[in-house]
C-alpha positions in Angstrom: 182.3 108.4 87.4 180.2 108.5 83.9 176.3 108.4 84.7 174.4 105.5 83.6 172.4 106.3 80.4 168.8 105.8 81.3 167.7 104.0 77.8 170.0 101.7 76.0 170.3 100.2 72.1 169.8 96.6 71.4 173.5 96.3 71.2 174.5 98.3 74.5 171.8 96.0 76.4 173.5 92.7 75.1 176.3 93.6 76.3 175.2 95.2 79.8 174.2 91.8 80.1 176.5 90.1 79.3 174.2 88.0 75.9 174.3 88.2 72.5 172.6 90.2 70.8 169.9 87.0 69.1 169.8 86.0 72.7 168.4 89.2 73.6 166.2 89.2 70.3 165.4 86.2 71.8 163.9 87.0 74.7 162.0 90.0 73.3 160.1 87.8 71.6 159.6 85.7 74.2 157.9 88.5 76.2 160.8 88.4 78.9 162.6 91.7 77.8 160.4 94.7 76.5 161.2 97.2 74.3 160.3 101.1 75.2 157.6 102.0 72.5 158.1 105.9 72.4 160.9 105.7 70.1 161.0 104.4 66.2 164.7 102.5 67.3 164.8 99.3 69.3 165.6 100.9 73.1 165.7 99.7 76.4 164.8 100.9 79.9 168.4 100.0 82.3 166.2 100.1 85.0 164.0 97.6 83.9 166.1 95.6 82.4 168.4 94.9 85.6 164.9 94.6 87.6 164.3 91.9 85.3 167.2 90.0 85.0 167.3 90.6 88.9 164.4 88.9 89.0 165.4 86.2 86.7 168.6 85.2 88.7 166.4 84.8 92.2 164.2 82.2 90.5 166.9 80.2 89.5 
C-alpha cells in the first residue's frame, strides 16, 4: 500500500476531495482551506485538510 504524501498541490487536493479546483481556490480565499507558507508553490497539509473537511461534514 503507497504511503500518503504528507503535502499535496492545488490540483492533488481538489481531487482528494473530491472539488474542483476554483472550488478549492474558493475556499482558500474564503479562509476555510490554508495554504502551507514554507514553500514558493501552492501546497497543502493532508492532515489538515481532512481535519477540516472532517470538521466541515459534522456541522452539516
Amino acid at each position: 500500500m503507497p504511503e500518503q504524501p504528507l503535502t499535496m498541490n492545488h490540483k492533488e487536493a481538489a481531487q482528494l476531495l473530491g472539488i474542483s479546483e476554483r472550488t478549492l481556490y474558493d475556499l482558500r480565499k474564503a479562509g476555510v482551506v490554508k495554504r502551507l507558507p514554507q514553500f514558493k508553490s501552492t501546497r497543502y497539509s493532508v492532515a489538515q485538510l481532512r481535519k477540516t473537511f472532517e470538521e466541515q461534514s459534522d456541522a452539516a
